[in-house]
N, C-alpha and C positions, 0 to 999 in steps of 0.2 A: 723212476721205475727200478734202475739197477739197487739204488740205495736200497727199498721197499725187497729185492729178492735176497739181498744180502743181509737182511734185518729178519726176514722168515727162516734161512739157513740157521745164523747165529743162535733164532728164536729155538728152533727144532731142536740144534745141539743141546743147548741149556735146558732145555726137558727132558734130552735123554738123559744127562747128568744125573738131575734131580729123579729120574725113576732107577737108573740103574741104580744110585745110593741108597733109596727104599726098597729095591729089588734083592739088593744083597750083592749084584754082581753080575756084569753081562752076561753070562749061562742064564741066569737066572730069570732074565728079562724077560722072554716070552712066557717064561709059565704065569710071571705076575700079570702081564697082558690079557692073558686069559682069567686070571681067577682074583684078583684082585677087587678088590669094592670097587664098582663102578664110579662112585662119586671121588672117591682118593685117586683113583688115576685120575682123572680127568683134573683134580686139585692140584695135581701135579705137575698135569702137562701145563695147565693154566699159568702154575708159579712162575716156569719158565719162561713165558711169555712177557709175564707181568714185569720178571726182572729185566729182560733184555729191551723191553721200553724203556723202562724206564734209565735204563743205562744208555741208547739209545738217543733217549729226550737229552742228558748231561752233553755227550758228546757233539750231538747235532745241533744241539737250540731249537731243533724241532720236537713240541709236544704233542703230534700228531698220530703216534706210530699203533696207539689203542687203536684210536676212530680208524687207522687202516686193517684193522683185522675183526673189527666189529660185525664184516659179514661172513668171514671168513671161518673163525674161532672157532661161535656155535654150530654150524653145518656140522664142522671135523666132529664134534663132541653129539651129536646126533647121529651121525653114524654108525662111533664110538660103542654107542648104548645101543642102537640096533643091530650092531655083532655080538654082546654081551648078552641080550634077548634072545639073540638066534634066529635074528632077520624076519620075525614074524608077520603077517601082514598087517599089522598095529603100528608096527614099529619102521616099517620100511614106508609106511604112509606116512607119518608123522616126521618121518627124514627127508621124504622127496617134498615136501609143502617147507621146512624150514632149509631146506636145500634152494628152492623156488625162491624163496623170502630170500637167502641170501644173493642169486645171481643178480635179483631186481637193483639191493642195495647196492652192491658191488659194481653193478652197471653204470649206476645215477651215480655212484662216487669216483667211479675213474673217469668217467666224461668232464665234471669239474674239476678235475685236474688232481682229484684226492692224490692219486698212487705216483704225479710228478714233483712230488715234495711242497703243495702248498699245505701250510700249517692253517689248523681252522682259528680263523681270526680272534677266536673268543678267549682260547688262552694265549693271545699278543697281549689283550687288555687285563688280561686278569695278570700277567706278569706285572702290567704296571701298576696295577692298584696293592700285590704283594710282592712290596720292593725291596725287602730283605730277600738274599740271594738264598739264606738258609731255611727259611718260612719256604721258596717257592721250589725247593727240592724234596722238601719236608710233604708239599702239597702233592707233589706231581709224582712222587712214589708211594703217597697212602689213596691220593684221591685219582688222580689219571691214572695209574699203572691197577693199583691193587683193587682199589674198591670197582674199575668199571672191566678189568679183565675178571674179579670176581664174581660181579653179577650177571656175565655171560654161564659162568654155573648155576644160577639158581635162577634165571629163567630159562635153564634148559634143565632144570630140575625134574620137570613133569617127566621129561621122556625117560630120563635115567626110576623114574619109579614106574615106568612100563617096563622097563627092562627087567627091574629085579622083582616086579607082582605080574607075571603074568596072567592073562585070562582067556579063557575058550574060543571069545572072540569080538568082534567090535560093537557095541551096541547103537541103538538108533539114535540117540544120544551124542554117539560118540561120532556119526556120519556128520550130525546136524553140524554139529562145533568144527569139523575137519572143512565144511563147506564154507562154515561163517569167514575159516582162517584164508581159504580160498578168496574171498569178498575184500575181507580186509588187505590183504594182497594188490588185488584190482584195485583199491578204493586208493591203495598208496604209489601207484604206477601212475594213476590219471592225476593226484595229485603234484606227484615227480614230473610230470611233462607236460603239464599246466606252467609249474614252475619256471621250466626251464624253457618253454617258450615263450613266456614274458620277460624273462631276460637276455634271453635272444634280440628279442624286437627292441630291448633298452641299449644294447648292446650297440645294432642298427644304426637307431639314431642319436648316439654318444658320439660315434664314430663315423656317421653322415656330413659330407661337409655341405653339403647342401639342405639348406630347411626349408622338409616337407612336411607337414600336418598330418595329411593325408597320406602320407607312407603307412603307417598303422595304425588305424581307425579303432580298430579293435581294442589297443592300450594304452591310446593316446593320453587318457585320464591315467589309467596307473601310472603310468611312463612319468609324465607330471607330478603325480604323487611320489614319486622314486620307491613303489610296494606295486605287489599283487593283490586285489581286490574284489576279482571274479571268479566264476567259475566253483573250484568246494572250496574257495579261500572266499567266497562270498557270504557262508554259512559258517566256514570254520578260520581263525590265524593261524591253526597249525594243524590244516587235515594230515599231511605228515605223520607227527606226532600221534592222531586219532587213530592213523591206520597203522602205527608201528602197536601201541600198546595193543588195541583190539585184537592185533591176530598173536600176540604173547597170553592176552588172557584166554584166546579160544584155546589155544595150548596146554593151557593149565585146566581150563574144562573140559576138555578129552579125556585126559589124565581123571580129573576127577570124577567122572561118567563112568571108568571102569572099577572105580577103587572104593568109592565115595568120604575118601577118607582127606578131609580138609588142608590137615597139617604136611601128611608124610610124599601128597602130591607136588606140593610146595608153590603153593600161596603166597610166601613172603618174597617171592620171585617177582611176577608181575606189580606184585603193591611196593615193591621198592623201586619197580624202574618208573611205575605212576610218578612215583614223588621223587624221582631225577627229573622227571620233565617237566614237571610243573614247577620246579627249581628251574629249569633252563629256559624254561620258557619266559618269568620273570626276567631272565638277564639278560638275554636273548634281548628283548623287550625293550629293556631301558635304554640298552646300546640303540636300539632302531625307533624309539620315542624322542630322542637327541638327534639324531640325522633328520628323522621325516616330520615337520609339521603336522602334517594330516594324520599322521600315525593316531594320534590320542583320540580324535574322533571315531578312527577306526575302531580301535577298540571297546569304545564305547555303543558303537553297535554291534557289532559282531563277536560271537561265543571264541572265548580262547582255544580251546582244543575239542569237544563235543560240537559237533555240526548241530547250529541251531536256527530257529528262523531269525531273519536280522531285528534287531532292536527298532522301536520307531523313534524317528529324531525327537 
């Protein structure tokens, strides 16, 4: 956790940098605060960030430091846009739901240890498969640091174009979609703690020295399988996934209920973080198709990411 506070200081400085340089000059800084394109500040505050991962990822060998402010970032950058708005009640809604969204994440990721320096497993093996030192720096400052601290701006896109199109006020439309991102929300907490209480119970009896059966009836079969396989992991492999993208695209359909304008809401937002996860979820995949026997069955009936009815064997 110290490392994690001293990595958001550093982060901080290195964006004051980079905006006092575009500001002209510390005097100069709050008026660019105020009146500056919303989307250039916030590209700004972002760079900084981006750089000090990734400087960060060199120093520590940990390429973690993104996924630690992943729920972090966007809050700050919706807020951001709802003082640039003028706090309207569009805009203060839309901030307290991706506010919401971030404390859920943030919650489920400091519990597994995210913020005590465990690095996410997936870039251990993806170092080994990119074994050249200079390919895996090359990776970890265009693809870890830049491309996914960049696309916290462009699926926070939508609200930055509530900010600068303002309108009269919220349509039914625009309730309907703030609800659905409500649902989606729900949908990814029961997911999250579904999750983690199956690994609890594997956890149990990994480290029971006594063999009970009957200690947890309830995930005896997972347990055995070494996966989750009830519950919205019965319908979906990656409700997760389902509920993170659904309430990024209700996001962006709020945004487009007041505007109706496709491109300038930003659309390329949610359809790019689609195809990071369906990217992840592939690799994801492969890594836990090689662990788990049972795996391939699984997924042979049950839907990757869309909750579906199960396959018949």
């Amino acid at each position: 956790m110290k490392k994690f506070i001293i990595f958001l200081l550093a982060a901080l400085c290195l964006s004051l940098v980079v905006m006092i340089s575009f500001a002209g000059g510390l005097v100069d800084l709050p008026s660019f605060i105020r009146t500056a394109n919303p989307l250039l500040f916030v590209s700004l505050w972002a760079l900084g960030f981006a750089l000090t991962a990734f400087i960060f990822g060199m120093i520590t060998k940990d390429y973690s430091w993104v996924d630690r402010i992943w729920s972090i970032l966007p809050v700050g950058f919706a807020w951001y846009y709802a003082y640039r708005g003028g706090f309207t009640l569009i805009l203060c809604l839309v901030a307290v739901l991706i506010t919401l969204w971030g404390a859920r994440l943030t919650f489920n990721f400091a519990r597994k240890g995210g913020y005590a320096g465990h690095e996410d497993y997936r870039w251990s093996i993806l170092r080994g498969q990119i074994k050249n030192p200079l390919l895996w720096q090359l990776f970890s400052l265009f693809f870890i640091s830049f491309f996914q601290v960049g696309l916290f701006i462009l699926f926070t896109w939508p609200v930055a174009n509530m900010a600068m199109n303002p309108v009269a006020g919220p349509s039914a439309l625009f309730w309907f979609f703030i609800a659905l991102g409500v649902a989606f929300i729900c949908f990814e907490t029961t997911a999250d703690q579904q999750q983690w209480n199956f690994h609890a119970a594997k956890n149990a009896a990994k480290n029971s020295t006594v063999v009970q059966p009957a200690s947890q009836p309830k995930y005896s079969a997972d347990i055995k399988n070494g996966f989750l396989a009830q519950g919205l992991f019965a319908v979906s492999r990656h409700p997760n996934y389902f509920g993170e993208l659904g309430f990024w695209w209700m996001i962006w359909l709020s945004a487009l209920s007041l505007t109706q304008n496709i491109i300038s809401t930003g659309i390329f937002g949610p359809i790019i973080l689609t195809v990071m996860f369906i990217g992840s979820t592939v690799f994801t995949e492969s890594i836990t198709s090689g662990k788990y026997p049972a795996y391939q069955e699984y997924k042979r009936r049950v839907s990757p990411i869309i909750p579906w009815f199960r396959h018949r064997p």
